[in-house]
C-alpha positions in Angstrom: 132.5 -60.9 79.3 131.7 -58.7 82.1 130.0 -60.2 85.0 126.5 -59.6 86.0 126.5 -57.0 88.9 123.4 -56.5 91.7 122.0 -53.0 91.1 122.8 -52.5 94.8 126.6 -52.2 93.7 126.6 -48.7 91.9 131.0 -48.6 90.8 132.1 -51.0 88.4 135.9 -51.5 89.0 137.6 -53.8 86.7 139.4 -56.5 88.2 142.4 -56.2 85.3 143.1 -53.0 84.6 141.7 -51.0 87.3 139.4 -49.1 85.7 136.6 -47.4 87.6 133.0 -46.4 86.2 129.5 -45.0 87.9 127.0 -47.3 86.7 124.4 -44.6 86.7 127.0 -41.8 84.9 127.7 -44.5 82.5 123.8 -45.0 81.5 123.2 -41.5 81.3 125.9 -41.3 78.7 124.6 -44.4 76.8 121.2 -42.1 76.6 122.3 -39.9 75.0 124.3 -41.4 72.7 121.3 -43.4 71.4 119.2 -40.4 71.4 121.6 -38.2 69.7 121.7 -41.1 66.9 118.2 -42.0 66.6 116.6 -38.6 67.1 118.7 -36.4 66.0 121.0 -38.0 63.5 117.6 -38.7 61.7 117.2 -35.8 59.1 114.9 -33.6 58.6 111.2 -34.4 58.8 109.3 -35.0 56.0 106.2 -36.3 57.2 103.7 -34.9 59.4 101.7 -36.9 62.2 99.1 -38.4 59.4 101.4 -39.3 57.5 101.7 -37.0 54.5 104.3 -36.2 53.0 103.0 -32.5 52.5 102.6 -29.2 54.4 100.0 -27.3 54.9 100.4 -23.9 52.6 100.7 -20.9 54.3 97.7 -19.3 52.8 95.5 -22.1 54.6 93.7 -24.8 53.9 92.3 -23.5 50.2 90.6 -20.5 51.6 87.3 -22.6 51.5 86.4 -22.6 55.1 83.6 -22.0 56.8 84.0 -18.4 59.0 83.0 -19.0 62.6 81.3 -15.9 64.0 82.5 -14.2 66.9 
């Protein structure tokens, strides 16, 4: 298990093999890992921000509104 580290020490070097990482490089990456699997990995979408599960058509709303005057 890797050791807890003080955020004041920024490198991680590995004690056994050598290995050398930039704690703030390494979170970036993580970030967008994570957001490239749970944002865009998610499909399309298929609801809007109510909830349903349809589209508004492109003719409007039914054609049933009221005008506002100009």
């Amino acid at each position: 298990m890797t050791p807890k580290l003080p955020l004041r020490i920024r490198m991680y070097v590995c004690g056994h093999c050598g290995l050398v990482l930039d704690r703030d490089e390494n979170a970036a990456l993580n970030l967008a890992a994570l957001v490239k699997r749970h944002v865009a990995g998610s499909g399309p979408e298929t609801e809007n921000g109510r909830g349903a599960d349809r589209k508004t058509p492109s003719c409007g709303a039914g054609g049933i509104e009221a005008s506002t005057p100009h």
